[in-house]
Structure formats: C-alpha cells, structure tokens
C-alpha positions as MATLAB code, in Angstrom:
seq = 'XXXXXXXXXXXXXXXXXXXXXXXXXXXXXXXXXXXXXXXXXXXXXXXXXXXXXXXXXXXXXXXXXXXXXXXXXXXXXXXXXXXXXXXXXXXXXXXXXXXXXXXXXXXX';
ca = [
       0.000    0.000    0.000;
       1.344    3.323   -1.168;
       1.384    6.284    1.508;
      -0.340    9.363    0.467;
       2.444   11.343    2.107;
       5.797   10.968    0.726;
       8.237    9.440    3.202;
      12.162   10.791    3.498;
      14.493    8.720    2.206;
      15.754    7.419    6.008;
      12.292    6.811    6.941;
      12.213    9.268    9.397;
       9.193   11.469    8.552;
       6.649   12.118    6.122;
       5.972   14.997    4.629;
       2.204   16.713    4.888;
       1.726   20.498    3.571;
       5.399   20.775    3.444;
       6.557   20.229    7.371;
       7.887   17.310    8.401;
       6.179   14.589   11.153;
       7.688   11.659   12.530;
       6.966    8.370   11.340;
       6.350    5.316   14.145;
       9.132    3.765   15.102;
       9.825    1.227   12.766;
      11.277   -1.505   14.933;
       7.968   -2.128   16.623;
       6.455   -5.475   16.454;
       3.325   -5.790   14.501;
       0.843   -6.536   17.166;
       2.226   -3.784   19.477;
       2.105   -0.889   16.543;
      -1.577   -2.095   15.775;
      -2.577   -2.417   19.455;
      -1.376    1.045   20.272;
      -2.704    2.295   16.730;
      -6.057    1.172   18.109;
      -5.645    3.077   21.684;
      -4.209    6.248   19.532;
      -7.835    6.064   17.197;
      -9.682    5.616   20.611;
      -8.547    8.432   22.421;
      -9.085   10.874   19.324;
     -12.490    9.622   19.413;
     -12.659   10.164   22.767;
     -11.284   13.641   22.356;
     -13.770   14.501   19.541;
     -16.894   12.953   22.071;
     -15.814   15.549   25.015;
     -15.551   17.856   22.495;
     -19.465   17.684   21.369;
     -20.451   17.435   25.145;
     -18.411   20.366   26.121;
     -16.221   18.216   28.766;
     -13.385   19.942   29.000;
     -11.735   17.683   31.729;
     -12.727   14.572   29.581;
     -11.123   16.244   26.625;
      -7.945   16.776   28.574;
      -7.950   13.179   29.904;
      -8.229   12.256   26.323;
      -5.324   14.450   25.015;
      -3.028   12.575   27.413;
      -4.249    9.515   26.087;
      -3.190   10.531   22.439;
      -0.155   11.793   23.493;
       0.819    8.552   25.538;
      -0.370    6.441   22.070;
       2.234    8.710   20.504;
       5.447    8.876   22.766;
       4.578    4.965   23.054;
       4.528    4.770   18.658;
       7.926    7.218   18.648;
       5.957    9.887   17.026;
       6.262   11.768   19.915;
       9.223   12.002   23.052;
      12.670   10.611   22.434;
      13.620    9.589   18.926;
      13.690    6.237   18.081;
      16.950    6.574   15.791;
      20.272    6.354   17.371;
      22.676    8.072   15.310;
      22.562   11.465   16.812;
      20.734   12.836   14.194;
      18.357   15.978   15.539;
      14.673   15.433   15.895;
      13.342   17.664   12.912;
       9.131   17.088   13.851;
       7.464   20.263   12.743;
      10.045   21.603   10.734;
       9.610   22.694    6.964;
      10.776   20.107    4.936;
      12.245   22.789    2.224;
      15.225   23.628    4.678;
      17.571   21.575    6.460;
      18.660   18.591    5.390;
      16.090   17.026    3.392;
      15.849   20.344    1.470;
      17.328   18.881   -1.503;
      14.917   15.675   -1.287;
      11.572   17.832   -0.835;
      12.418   20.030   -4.185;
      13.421   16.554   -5.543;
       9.588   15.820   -5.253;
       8.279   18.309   -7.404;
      10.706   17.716   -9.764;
       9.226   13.732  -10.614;
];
C-alpha cells in the first residue's frame, strides 16, 4: 500500500503540507504498533466525544491519552533513531537537510 504522504528517504518522517512529522518507530512489532494504533484512534475519538459534550476535563484526559499512544509509537518524546541525528518534527521540509529531497519531489 502506497502512503499518500511521501516518506524521506531514512524513513524518518513524512511529509504533509510541506513540514515534516515523525513516522512510528519502525522496529515495533506488529501486534504492538496495531494495538497502540487502536488506543491512539480511541482516544481521538474520545477527544472529539468531550468535544461535542463540552467536557473539558474529559477532553484533557483524552489528550493525554493521544499523546501517551504517541510517545509509546515514537511519534512523539525521544527519537527512536540512534545516530545522533536531531529530531526535525514540525520543521519545513524545504530547509535543512532534506531540502534537496523535498524540491526533488516536485521535480518527478
């Protein structure tokens, strides 16, 4: 299956309206990426519920819960690579180091 965002080259991040977000760590096992995929989807629905009902303490427990899902996935928290390499999340993928890569895109 093809990813609608395009994925840097080291696997790193993908690539949505130009900034870069960190992928899940990739040395996961299966059933532990699609068990905490499923908490992740739960607690957004969970946010989105407390939302509608004006729960503002629900929506907060909630938030944590997506953010655990997340530091728990690698998306979030302490990078999952070991090389030393800077955590770029939320950065513009046009500068830095995958500058060359992202106008590489348009180009194909």
């Amino acid at each position: 299956m093809r990813s609608a965002y395009p994925t840097t080259p080291d696997g790193r991040y993908f690539v949505v309206r130009g900034r870069l977000w960190r992928t899940s760590n990739p040395s996961l096992p299966a059933a532990v990426r699609e068990s905490l995929v499923k908490d992740l989807m739960a607690a957004r629905r969970a946010v989105a519920i407390a939302r509608r009902i004006n729960a503002p303490s629900a929506e907060s427990a909630a938030h944590e819960a997506v953010d655990r899902a997340k530091v728990e996935l690698g998306e979030r928290g302490p990078v999952w690579w070991d090389d030393g390499a800077p955590d770029l999340n939320r950065h513009l993928a046009r500068t830095g180091p995958y500058a060359e890569w992202y106008a590489g895109l348009s180009e194909s």
